[in-house]
DONU-80712 format. One record per residue: residue number from 1; residue in one letter; x, z, y of N, C-alpha, C in turn. Coordinates in steps of 0.001 Angstrom, whole numbers, always signed. Atoms other than C-alpha are relative to their C-alpha. Layout:
BEGIN
(NUM, "A", (X, Z, Y), (X, Z, Y), (X, Z, Y))
...
END
This chain:
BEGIN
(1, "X", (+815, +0, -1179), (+0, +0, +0), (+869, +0, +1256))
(2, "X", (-445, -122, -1233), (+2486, +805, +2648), (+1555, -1163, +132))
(3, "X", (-737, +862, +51), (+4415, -2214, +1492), (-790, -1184, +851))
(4, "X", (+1251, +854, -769), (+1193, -4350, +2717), (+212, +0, +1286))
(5, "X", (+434, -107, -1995), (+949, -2639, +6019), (+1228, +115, +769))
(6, "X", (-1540, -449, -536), (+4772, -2704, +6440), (+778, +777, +820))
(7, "X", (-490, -1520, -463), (+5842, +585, +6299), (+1568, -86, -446))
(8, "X", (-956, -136, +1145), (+9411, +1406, +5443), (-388, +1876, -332))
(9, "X", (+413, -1666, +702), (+9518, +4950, +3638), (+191, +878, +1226))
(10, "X", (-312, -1636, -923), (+10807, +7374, +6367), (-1376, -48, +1285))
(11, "X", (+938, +530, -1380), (+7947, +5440, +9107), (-1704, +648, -745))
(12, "X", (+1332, -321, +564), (+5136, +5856, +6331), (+168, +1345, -63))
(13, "X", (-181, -1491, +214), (+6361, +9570, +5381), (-558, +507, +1310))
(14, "X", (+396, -948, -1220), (+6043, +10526, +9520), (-1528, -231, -18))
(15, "X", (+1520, +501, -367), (+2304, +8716, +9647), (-1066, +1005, -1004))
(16, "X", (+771, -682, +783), (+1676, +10573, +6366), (-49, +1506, +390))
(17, "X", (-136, -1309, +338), (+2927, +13791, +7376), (+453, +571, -1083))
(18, "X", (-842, -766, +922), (+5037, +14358, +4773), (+1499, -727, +93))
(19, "X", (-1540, +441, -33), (+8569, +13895, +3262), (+224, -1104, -442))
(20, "X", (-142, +1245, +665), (+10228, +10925, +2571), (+18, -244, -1458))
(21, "X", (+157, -281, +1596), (+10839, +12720, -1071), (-1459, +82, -611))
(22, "X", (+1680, -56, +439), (+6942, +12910, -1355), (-266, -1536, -330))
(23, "X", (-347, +1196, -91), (+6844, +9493, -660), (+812, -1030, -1816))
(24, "X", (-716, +496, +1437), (+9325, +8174, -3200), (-551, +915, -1348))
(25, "X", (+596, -855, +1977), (+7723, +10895, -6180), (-1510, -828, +524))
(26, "X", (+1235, +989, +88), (+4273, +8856, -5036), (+86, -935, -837))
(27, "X", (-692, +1425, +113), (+6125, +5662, -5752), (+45, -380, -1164))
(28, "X", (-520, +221, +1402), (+7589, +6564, -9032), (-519, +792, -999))
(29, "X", (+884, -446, +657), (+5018, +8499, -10122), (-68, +1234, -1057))
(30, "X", (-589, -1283, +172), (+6821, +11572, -10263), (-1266, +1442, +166))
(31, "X", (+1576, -698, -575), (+3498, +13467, -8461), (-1124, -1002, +117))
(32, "X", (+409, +1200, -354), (+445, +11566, -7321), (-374, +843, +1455))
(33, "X", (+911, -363, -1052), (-1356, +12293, -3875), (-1260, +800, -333))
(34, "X", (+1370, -739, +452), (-4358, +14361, -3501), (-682, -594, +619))
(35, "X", (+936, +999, -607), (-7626, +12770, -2673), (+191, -205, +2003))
(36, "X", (+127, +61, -1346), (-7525, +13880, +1046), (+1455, -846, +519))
(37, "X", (-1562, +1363, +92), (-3493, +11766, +1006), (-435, -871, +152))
(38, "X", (+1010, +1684, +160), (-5609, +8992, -293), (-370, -380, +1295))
(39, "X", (+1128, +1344, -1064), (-8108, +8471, +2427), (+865, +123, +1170))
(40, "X", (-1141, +224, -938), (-5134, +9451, +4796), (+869, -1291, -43))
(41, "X", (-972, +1408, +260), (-3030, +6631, +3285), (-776, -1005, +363))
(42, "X", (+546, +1012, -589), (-6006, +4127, +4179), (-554, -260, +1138))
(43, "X", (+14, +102, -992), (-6700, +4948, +7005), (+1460, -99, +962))
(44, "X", (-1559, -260, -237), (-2727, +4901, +7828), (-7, -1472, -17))
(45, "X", (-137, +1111, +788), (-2815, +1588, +6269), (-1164, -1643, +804))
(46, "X", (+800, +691, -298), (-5648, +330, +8143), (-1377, -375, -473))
(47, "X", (+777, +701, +1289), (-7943, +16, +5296), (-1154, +1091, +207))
(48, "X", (+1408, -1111, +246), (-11774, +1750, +4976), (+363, +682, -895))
(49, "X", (+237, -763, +889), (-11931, +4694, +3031), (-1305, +39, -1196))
(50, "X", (+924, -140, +919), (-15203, +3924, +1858), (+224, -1172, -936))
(51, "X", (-402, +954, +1431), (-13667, +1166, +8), (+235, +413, -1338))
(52, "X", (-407, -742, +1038), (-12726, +3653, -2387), (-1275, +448, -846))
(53, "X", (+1481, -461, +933), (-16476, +4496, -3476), (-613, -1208, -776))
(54, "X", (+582, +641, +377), (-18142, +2794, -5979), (-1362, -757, +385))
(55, "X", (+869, +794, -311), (-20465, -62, -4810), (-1379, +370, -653))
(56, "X", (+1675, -525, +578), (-24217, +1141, -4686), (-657, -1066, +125))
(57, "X", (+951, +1022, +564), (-26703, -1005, -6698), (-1118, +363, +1120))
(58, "X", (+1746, -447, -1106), (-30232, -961, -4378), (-378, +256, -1232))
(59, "X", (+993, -734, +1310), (-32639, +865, -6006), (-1070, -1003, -203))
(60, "X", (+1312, +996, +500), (-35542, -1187, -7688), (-1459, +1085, -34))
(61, "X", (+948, -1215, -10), (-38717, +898, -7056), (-1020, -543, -1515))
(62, "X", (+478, +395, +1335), (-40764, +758, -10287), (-1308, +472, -9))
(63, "X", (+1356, +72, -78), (-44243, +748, -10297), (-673, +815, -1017))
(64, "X", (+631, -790, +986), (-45405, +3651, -12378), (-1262, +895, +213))
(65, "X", (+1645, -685, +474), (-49023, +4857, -13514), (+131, +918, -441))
(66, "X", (-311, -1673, +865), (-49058, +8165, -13805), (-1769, +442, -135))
(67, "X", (+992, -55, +525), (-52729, +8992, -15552), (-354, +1351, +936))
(68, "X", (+157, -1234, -1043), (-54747, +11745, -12910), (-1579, +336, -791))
(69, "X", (+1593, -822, +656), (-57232, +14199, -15290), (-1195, -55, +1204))
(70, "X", (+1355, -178, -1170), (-60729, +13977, -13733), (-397, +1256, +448))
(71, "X", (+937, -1216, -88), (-61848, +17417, -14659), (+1490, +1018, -503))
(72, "X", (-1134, -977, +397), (-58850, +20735, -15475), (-679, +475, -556))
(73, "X", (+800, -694, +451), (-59889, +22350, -18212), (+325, +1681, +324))
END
């Protein structure tokens, strides 16, 4: 990602707020980020965060008969 938005490591580390060693254990997959990193890194990056959510289907409303007693016994 911060190869895209052409970061070098020590430029992305200051934007991220962290170290450049954070950085490189990201990289090589030594640690990973924590979600709130994440939407930091795309917004860093330029990129929506809500890109990251799974695409919501529309709902289909469904036409259901629900049977209404005349009398309660």
């Amino acid at each position: 990602m911060r190869f895209a938005a052409g970061y070098s490591v020590i430029q992305f580390a200051k934007k991220m707020g962290v170290s450049k060693q954070t950085i490189y254990n990201w990289e090589s997959g030594l640690t990973t980020p924590d979600l709130n990193q994440v939407i930091r890194m795309y917004i860093v990056c330029g990129l929506n965060p809500k890109s990251l959510l799974p695409k919501r289907k529309k709902a289909v409303m469904m036409n259901l008969v629900i049977p209404i007693p005349t009398s309660i016994k």
